[in-house]
C-alpha positions as CSV (number, residue, x, y, z in Angstrom):
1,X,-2.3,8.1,-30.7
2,X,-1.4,4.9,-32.9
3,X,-3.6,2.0,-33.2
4,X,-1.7,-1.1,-31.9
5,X,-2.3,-4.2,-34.2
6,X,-3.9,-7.3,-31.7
7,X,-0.7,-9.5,-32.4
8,X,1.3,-6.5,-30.9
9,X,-0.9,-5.8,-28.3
10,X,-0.3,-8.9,-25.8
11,X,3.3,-7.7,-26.0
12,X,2.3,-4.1,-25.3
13,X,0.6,-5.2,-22.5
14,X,3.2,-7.8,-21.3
15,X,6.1,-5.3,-20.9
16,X,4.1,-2.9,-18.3
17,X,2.6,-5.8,-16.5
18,X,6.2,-7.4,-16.0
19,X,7.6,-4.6,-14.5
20,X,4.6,-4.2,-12.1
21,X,4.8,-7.6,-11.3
22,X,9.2,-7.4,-10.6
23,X,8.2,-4.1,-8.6
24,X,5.9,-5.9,-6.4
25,X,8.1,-8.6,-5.7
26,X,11.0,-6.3,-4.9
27,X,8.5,-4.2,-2.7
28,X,7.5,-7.4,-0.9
29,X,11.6,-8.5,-0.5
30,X,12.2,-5.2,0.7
31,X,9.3,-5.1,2.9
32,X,9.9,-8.3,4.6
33,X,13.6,-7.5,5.4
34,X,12.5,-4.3,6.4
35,X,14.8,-2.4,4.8
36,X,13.4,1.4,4.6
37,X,15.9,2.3,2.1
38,X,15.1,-0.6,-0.3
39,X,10.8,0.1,0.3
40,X,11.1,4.0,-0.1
41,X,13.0,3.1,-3.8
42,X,10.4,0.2,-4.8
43,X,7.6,1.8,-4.1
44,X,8.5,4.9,-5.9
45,X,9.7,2.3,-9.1
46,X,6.0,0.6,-8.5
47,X,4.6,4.0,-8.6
48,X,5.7,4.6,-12.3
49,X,5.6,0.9,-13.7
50,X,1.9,1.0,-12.5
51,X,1.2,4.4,-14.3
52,X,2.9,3.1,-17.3
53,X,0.7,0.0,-16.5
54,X,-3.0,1.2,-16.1
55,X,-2.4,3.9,-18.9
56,X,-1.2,0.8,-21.5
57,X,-4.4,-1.1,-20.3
58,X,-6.7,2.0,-20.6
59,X,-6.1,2.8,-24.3
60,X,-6.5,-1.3,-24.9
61,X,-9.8,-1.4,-22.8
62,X,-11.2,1.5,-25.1
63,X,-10.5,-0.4,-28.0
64,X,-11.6,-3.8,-26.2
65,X,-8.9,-5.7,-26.8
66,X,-7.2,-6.9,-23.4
67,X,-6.5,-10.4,-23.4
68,X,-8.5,-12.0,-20.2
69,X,-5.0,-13.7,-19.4
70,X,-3.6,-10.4,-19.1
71,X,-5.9,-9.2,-17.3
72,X,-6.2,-11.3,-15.0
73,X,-2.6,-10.8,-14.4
74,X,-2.8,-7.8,-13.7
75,X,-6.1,-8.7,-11.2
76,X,-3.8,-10.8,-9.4
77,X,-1.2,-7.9,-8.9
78,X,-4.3,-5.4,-8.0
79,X,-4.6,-7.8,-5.2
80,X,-0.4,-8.0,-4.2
81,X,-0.1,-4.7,-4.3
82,X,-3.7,-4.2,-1.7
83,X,-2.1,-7.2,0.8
84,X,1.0,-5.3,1.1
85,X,-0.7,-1.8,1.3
86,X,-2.3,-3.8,4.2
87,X,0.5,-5.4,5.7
88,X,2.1,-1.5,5.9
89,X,-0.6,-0.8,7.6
90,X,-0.6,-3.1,10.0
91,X,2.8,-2.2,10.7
92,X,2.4,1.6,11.2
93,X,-0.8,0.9,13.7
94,X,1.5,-1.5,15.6
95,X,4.3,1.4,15.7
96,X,2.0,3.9,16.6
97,X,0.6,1.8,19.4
98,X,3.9,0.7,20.1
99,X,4.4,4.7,20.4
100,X,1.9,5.7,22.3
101,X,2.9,3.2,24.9
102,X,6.2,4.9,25.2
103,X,5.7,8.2,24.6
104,X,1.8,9.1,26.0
105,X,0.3,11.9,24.4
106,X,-2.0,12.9,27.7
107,X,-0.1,13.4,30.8
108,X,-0.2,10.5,33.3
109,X,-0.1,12.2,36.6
110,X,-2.3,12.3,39.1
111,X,-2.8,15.9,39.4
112,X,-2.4,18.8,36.6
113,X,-1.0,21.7,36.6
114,X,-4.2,23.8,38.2
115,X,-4.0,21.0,40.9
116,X,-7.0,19.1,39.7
117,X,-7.3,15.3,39.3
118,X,-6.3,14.1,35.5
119,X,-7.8,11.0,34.2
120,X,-7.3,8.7,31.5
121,X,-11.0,7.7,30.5
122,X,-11.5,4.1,28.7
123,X,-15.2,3.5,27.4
124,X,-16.5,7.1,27.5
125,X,-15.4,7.9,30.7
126,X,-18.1,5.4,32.7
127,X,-17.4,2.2,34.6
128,X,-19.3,-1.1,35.3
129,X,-19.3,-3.4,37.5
């Protein structure tokens, strides 16, 4: 491992941190035309700009060189990249729901299949008036 000179290093940094940034915007395009194709290829590019990323930023850290503007960049993508880890999420509980709704995973009928009563409990199976 080379020591990188602190004139070089801002650029060492800058170059990981771009791409992570371009990623992130691409993932959020992708992600709000809802294109599946587009977010499966982004996030896997994202995946390895953010490897390149943290592993730059690690070997500056130990040296304790990392500009604060960089990092703070880099901060601000941290907390991109959690909002649209979020917003996926929302997404895939609204599908599953979504889901459940038309295909039930507990029969609906009244009776089952050794004749007695099947219900559906809401609340832990009590009721109140």
């Amino acid at each position: 491992m080379t020591a990188i000179a602190p004139s070089n290093l801002g650029t060492e940094l800058e170059q990981p941190l771009l791409a992570v940034e371009a990623a992130l915007n691409q993932l959020g395009d992708a992600l709000a035309r809802r294109d599946a194709m587009a977010i499966e290829q982004h996030a896997a590019e994202l995946h390895q700009h953010l490897a390149r990323a943290v592993q730059s930023f690690s070997e500056a850290a130990r040296t304790g060189s990392v500009p604060s503007a960089l990092r703070n960049r880099l901060v601000r993508a941290g907390g991109l990249l959690a909002a649209q880890r979020e917003t996926l999420a929302r997404g895939n509980a609204s599908l599953d729901r979504a889901l459940d709704v038309l295909i039930p995973s507990e029969p609906t009928g009244l009776y089952g299949a050794g004749g007695k009563a099947e219900r559906r409990s809401v609340g832990g199976g009590s009721y109140q008036a």
